[in-house]
C-alpha positions in Angstrom: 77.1 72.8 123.0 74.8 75.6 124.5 72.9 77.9 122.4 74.7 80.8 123.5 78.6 79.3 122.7 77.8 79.7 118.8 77.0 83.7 118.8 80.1 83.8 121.1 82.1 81.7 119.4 81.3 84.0 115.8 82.1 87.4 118.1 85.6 86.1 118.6 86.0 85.1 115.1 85.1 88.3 113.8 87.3 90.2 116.3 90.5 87.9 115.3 89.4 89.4 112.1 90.5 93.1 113.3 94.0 91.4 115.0 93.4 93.0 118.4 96.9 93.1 119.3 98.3 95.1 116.9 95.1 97.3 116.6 95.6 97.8 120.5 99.2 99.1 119.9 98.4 101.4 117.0 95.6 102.8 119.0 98.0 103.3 122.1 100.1 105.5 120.1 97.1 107.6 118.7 95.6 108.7 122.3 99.5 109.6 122.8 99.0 111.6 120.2 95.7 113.2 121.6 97.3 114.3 124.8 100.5 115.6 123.1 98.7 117.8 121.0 97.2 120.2 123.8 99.4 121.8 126.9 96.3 120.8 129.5 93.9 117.6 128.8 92.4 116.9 125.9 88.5 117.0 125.9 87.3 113.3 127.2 84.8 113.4 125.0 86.8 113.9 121.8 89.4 111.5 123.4 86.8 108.7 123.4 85.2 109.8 120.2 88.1 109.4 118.2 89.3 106.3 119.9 86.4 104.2 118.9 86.6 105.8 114.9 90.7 104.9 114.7 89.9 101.9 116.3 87.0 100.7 113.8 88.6 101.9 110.9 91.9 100.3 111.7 90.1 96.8 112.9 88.1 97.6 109.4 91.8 97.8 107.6 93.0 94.6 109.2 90.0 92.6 108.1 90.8 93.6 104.4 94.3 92.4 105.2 92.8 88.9 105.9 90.6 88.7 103.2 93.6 89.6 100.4 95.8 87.3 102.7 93.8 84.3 103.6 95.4 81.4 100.9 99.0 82.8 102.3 97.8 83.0 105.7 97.3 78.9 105.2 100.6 78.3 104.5 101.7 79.7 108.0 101.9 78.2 111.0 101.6 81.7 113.0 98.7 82.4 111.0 96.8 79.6 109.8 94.3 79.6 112.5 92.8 82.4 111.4 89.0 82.7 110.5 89.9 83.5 106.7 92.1 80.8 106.3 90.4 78.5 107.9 87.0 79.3 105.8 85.2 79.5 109.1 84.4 83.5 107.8 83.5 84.1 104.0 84.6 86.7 101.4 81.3 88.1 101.8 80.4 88.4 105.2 84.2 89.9 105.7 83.3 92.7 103.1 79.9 93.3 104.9 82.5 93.3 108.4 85.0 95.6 107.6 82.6 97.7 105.6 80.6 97.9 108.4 82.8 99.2 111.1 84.9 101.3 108.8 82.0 102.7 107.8 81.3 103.2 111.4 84.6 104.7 112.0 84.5 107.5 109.6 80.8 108.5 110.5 81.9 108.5 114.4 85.2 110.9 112.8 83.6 112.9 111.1 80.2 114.2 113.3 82.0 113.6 116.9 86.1 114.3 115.9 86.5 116.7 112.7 86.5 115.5 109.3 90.6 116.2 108.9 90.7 113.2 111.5 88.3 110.9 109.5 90.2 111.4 106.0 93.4 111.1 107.1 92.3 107.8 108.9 90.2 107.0 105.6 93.8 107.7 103.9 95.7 105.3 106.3 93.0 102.5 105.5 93.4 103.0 101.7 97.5 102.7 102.2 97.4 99.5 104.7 94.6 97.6 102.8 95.1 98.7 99.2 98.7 99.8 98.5 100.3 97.8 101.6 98.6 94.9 101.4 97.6 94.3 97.4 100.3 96.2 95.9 103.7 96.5 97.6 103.7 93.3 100.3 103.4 90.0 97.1 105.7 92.9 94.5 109.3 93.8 96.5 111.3 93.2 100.1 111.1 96.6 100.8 107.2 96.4 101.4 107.4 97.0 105.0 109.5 99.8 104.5 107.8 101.8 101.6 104.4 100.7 103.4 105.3 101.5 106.5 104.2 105.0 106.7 100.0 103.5 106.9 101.6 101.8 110.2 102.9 104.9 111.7 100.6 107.5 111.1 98.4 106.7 114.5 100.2 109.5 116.5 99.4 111.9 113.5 95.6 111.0 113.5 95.4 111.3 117.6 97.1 115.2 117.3 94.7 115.7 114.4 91.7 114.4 116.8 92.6 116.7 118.7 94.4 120.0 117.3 92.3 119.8 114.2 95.9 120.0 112.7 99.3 118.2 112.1 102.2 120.0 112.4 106.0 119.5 112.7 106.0 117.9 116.0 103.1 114.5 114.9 104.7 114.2 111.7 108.1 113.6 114.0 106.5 110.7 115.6 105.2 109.4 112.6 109.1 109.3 111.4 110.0 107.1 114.9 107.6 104.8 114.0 108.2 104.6 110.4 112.0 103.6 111.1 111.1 101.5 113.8 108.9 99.2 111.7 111.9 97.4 109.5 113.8 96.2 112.9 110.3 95.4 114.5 109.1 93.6 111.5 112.5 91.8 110.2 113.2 90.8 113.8 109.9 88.0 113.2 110.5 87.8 109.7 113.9 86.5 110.2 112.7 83.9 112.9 110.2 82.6 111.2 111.4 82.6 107.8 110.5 78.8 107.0 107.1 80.1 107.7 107.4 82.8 105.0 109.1 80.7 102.8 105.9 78.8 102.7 104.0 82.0 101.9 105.4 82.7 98.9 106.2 86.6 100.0 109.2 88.6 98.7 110.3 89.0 102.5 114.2 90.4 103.0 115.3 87.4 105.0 114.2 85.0 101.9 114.8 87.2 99.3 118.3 88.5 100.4 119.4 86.0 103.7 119.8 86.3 106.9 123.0 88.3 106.5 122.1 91.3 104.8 118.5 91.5 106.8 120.5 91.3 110.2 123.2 94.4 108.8 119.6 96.3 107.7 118.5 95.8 110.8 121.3 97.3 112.8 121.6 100.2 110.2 118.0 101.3 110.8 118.2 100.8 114.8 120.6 102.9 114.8 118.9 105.5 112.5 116.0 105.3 114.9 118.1 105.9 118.3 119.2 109.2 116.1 115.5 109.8 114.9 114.5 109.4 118.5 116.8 112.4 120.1 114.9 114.6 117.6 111.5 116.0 119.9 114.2 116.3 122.3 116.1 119.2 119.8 113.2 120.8 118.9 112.4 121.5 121.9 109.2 119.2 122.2 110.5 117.3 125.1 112.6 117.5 128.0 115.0 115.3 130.2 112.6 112.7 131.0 112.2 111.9 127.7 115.6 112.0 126.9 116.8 110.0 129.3 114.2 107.4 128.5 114.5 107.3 124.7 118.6 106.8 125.4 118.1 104.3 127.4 115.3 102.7 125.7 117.2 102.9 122.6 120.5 101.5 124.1 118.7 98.5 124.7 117.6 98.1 121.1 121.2 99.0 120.3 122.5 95.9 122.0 119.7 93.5 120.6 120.2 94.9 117.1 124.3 94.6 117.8 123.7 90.8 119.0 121.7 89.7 116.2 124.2 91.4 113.6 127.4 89.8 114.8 125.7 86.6 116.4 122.4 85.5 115.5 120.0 82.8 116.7 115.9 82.4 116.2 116.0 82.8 120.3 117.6 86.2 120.2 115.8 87.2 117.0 112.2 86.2 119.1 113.2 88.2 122.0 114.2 91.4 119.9 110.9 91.2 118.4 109.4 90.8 121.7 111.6 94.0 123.1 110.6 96.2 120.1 107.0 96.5 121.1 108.0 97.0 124.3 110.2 99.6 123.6 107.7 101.8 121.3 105.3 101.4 124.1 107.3 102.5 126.8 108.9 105.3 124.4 105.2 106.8 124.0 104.5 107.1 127.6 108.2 108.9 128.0 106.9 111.3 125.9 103.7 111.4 127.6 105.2 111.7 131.3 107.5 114.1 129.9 104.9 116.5 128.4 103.4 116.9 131.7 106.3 116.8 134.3 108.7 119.1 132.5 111.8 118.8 134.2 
C-alpha cells in the first residue's frame, strides 16, 4: 500500500461520515432557495458563501447522526459499512469532525451570509441531530413525520441567505418538503423492512405493516400534489411550474396508487428512487419558472 492511499483512504471515511448524497440534495434545494428569493441573481459571492456554511453544518449534522446511530447502523445491511459501525472512526475523533466543520459553518454564516442564516441552520442542526435523531427516531413511528421539518428547512435557509428574511413564500417550500418526506422515507422503509426489523426502530412498516404504511403513503402523496399547486395560487409561480408540478405529481400519483392497491419490494425501490427525482426536478420547475414567466 502507498503512503499516500492511507490519508486518502481516511478523507473518504470522514466524508461518508457527512452522507454526501443526501447532503448534496438538501443543499440543491437551498441554492433554489437563494435564487428564488431575489427577482435578478443573487450575489455569487453570498451564493457560494452560504453554500459551503449549509453544507458544513448539514455534513456536521449527519455525522452526529452516525455517532448516536452506529450499534443500529450494524444491524443493517444498507448501512453497516459505514465508518461508525465499522469502528474504523471513533466517538472522539467524530466529535472533533462534526464540531469542526459545524463550527466552520456557522462562522462562514455568520461573517460572509448574515447571522439569521447561521441560527436558523444552527436550529436545523439541533432538530436533525438532537430531537430527530436522539429523541423522536428510537421513541414513535411518526419520527419522520414530526422530525421532518429539520429535513425541509434548506429552501428556508437559502431565501434567508439571501433576503435576510423568510416570508410566506420559503416557509411554502418548506411545507412540500415536509409532506414529501413520509412517502420518500416509507417508500425505503417498507422495502427494506427486514433491515429495520434488525435495527430495532419503531419504523411504520414494522410497527403497523405494510398495509397501513402503503394507505399513509397514498394519503400524504396526495396531500403533497395539493400542497404542490399552492406557489402556483399565490401567485409565486406561473404555468411552467404548474404544468411541471402536475405532471411531476401525477407520476407520484400513480407510484403511490400502485403500491397501495398492489405492492412489491420492486415497485416500493423504484418509488423511492422516483421521489428524489421528483423533488429535484420540482425545484428547478420553480427555478425555470421564476425566470421565464410565461
Amino acid at each position: 500500500m502507498s503512503t499516500l492511499s492511507l490519508p486518502a483512504n481516511r478523507l473518504a471515511q470522514y466524508l461518508a461520515l457527512t452522507k454526501p448524497r443526501v447532503t448534496q440534495l438538501a443543499v440543491f434545494c437551498a441554492v433554489i432557495g437563494m435564487f428564488l428569493a431575489t427577482p435578478d441573481l443573487p450575489d455569487w459571492r453570498v451564493v457560494v458563501a452560504a453554500t459551503i456554511g449549509i453544507w458544513l453544518l448539514a455534513g456536521a449534522a449527519f455525522a452526529v447522526n452516525c455517532l448516536v446511530e452506529r450499534e443500529i447502523d450494524s444491524r443493517m445491511a444498507r448501512t453497516a459499512r459505514r465508518p461508525m459501525a465499522q469502528g474504523e472512526i471513533t466517538v472522539p475523533q467524530t466529535l472533533v469532525f462534526s464540531g469542526v466543520i459545524g463550527g466552520a459553518g456557522m462562522w462562514v454564516l455568520y461573517n460572509f451570509v448574515n447571522p439569521l442564516t447561521m441560527w436558523l441552520t444552527f436550529a436545523t442542526f439541533v432538530g436533525y441531530a438532537v430531537i430527530y435523531t436522539i429523541i423522536l427516531k428510537p421513541a414513535t413511528p411518526q419520527n419522520i413525520v414530526i422530525g421532518g421539518l429539520s429535513g425541509a428547512m434548506p429552501p428556508a435557509l437559502g431565501w434567508a441567505a439571501i433576503a435576510n428574511d423568510v416570508p410566506m413564500q420559503a416557509w411554502l417550500l418548506v411545507l412540500i418538503i415536509f409532506i414529501w418526506t413520509p412517502p420518500h422515507f416509507w417508500a425505503l422503509a417498507m422495502y427494506r423492512r427486514d433491515d429495520y426489523a434488525k435495527s430495532g426502530l419503531p419504523m411504520l412498516p414494522i410497527t403497523h405493516g405494510l398495509e397501513f404504511t402503503r394507505f399513509h403513503i397514498w394519503l400524504y402523496t396526495i396531500a403533497l400534489f395539493a400542497t404542490t399547486m399552492m406557489p402556483y395560487a399565490v401567485h409565486m409561480s406561473g404555468l411552467i411550474y404548474l404544468v411541471s408540478a402536475v405532471i411531476l405529481g401525477a407520476i407520484f400519483l400513480w407510484y403511490a396508487w400502485r403500491i397501495y392497491k398492489h405492492y412489491d419490494d420492486i415497485l416500493a425501490r423504484k418509488t423511492f428512487a422516483y421521489s428524489i427525482i421528483y423533488l429535484s426536478l420540482l425545484f428547478v420547475a420553480l427555478l425555470v419558472d421564476h425566470y421565464i414567466k410565461l
